[in-house]
C-alpha positions in Angstrom: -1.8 6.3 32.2 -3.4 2.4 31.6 -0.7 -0.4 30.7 -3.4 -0.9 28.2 -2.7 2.9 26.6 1.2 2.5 26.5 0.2 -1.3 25.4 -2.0 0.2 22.5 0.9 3.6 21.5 3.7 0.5 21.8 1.7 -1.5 19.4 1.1 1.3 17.4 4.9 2.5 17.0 5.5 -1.5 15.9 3.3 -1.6 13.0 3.8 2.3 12.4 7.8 1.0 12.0 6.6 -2.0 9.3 4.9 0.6 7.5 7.6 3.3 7.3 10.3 0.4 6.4 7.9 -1.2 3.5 7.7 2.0 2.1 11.6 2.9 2.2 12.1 -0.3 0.7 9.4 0.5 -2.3 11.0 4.5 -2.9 14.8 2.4 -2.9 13.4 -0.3 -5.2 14.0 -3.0 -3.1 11.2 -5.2 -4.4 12.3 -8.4 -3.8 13.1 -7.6 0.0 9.4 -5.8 -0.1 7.6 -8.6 -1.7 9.3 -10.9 1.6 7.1 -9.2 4.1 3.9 -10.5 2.3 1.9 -13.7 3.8 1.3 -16.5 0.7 -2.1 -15.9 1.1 -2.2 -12.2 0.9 -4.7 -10.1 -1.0 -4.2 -6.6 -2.7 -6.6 -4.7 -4.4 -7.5 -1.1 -5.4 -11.3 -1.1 -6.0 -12.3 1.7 -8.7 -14.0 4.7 -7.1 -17.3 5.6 -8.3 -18.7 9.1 -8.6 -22.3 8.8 -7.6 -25.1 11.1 -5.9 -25.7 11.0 -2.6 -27.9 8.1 -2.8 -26.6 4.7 -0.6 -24.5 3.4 -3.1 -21.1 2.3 -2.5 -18.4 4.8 -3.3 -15.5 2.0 -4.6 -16.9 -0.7 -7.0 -16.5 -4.4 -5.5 -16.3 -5.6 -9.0 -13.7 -3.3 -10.5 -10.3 -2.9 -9.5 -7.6 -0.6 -10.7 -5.5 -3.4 -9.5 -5.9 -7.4 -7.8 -3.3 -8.9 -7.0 -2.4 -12.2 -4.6 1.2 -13.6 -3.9 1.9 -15.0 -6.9 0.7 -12.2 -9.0 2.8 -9.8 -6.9 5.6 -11.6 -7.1 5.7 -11.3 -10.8 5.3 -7.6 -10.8 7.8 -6.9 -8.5 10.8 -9.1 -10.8 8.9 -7.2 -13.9 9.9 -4.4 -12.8 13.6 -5.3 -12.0 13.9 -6.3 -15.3 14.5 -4.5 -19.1 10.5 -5.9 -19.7 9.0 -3.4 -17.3 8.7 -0.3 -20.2 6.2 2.2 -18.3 9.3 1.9 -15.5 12.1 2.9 -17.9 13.5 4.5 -16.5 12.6 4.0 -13.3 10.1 6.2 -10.9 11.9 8.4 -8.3 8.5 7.9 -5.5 8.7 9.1 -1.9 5.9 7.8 0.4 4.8 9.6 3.5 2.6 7.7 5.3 1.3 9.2 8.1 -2.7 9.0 10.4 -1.6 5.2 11.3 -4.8 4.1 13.1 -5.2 1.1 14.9 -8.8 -0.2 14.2 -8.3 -4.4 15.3 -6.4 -6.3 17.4 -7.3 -10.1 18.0 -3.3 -10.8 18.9 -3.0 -13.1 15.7 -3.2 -10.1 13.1 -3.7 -6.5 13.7 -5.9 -4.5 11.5 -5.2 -0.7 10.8 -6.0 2.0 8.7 -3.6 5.0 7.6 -3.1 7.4 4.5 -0.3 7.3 2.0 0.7 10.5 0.1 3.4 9.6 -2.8 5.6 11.5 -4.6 6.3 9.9 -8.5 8.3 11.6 -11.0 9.9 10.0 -13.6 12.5 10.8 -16.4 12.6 14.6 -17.0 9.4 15.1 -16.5 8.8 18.6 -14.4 5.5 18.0 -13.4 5.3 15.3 -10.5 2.1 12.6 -10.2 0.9 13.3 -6.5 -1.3 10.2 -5.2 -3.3 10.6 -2.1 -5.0 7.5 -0.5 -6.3 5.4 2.8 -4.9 2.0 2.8 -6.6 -0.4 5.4 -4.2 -3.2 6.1 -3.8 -6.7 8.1 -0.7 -7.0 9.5 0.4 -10.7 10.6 2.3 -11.6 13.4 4.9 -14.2 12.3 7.9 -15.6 13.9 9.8 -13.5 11.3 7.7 -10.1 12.7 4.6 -8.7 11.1 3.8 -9.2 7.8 1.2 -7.9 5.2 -1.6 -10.2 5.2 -4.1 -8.0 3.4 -4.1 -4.5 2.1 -6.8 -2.6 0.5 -6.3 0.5 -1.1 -8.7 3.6 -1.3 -7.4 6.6 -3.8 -8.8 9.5 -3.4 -8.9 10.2 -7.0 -11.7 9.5 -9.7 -9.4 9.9 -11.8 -6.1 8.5 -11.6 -3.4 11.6 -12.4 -0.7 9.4 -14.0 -0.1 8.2 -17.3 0.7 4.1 -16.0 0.1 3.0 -12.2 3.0 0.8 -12.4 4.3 1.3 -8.6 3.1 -0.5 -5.7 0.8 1.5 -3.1 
């Protein structure tokens, strides 16, 4: 075995460990301490998918987004929803995120760009039925003096259509 292959699987493990703890913190409604692992100049978005024929059009819009977000924009959603103003949260989503199929796709020793998929778990109130989302995030993680953090994340749901009444959580 290279040093570059236990280099790569030890690099791997790292970020694989930033995603597993930003998603505990998420399903525990830690916001505030999730919201801390973002860069100020991060960008978030979750373009629409289209349903088209097989011709060479792009399958997620670039103009339409189920959600676009920065910092600033993230930072208000995540007190929102700590608060008695965030109504499609009351009460409060019990999630569970598996994430899982972490690939590492970049690696310029500033950032590190990876792909992986994100099954969640949402029920809320009473309700029996559960939402079920399925997904590939691709995501920049930046090192920092602090550790990584999320530079960038993109978000591609396998779904046309969305099978949840609100998508209030973070993905």
């Amino acid at each position: 075995m290279s040093s570059d292959t236990v280099a790569d699987r030890e690099l791997r493990a790292k970020c694989e460990e930033f995603l597993f703890h930003t998603a505990e913190l998420l399903d525990n409604r830690k916001l505030s301490e999730w919201h801390n692992l973002l860069t100020e100049d991060i960008t978030y978005r979750v373009p629409i998918r289209t349903t088209r024929e097989r011709a060479n059009q792009a399958e997620f819009s670039d103009q339409s987004f189920h959600m676009k977000e920065d910092w600033g924009t993230l930072k208000v959603r995540t007190e929102r929803m700590n608060n008695d103003f965030a109504w499609s949260e009351d009460p409060p989503s019990r999630t569970r995120r598996h994430v899982n199929n972490v690939r590492i796709i970049e690696n310029d020793g500033a950032e590190v760009e990876l792909k992986n998929n994100l099954l969640i778990f949402r029920q809320q109130g009473d309700e029996t039925e559960p939402d079920i989302l399925s997904m590939e995030r691709q995501d920049t993680l930046r090192r920092t003096e602090e550790g990584f953090k999320l530079a960038d994340r993109r978000v591609y749901l396998d779904h046309t259509i969305i099978p949840t009444n609100t998508l209030s959580i973070i993905l």
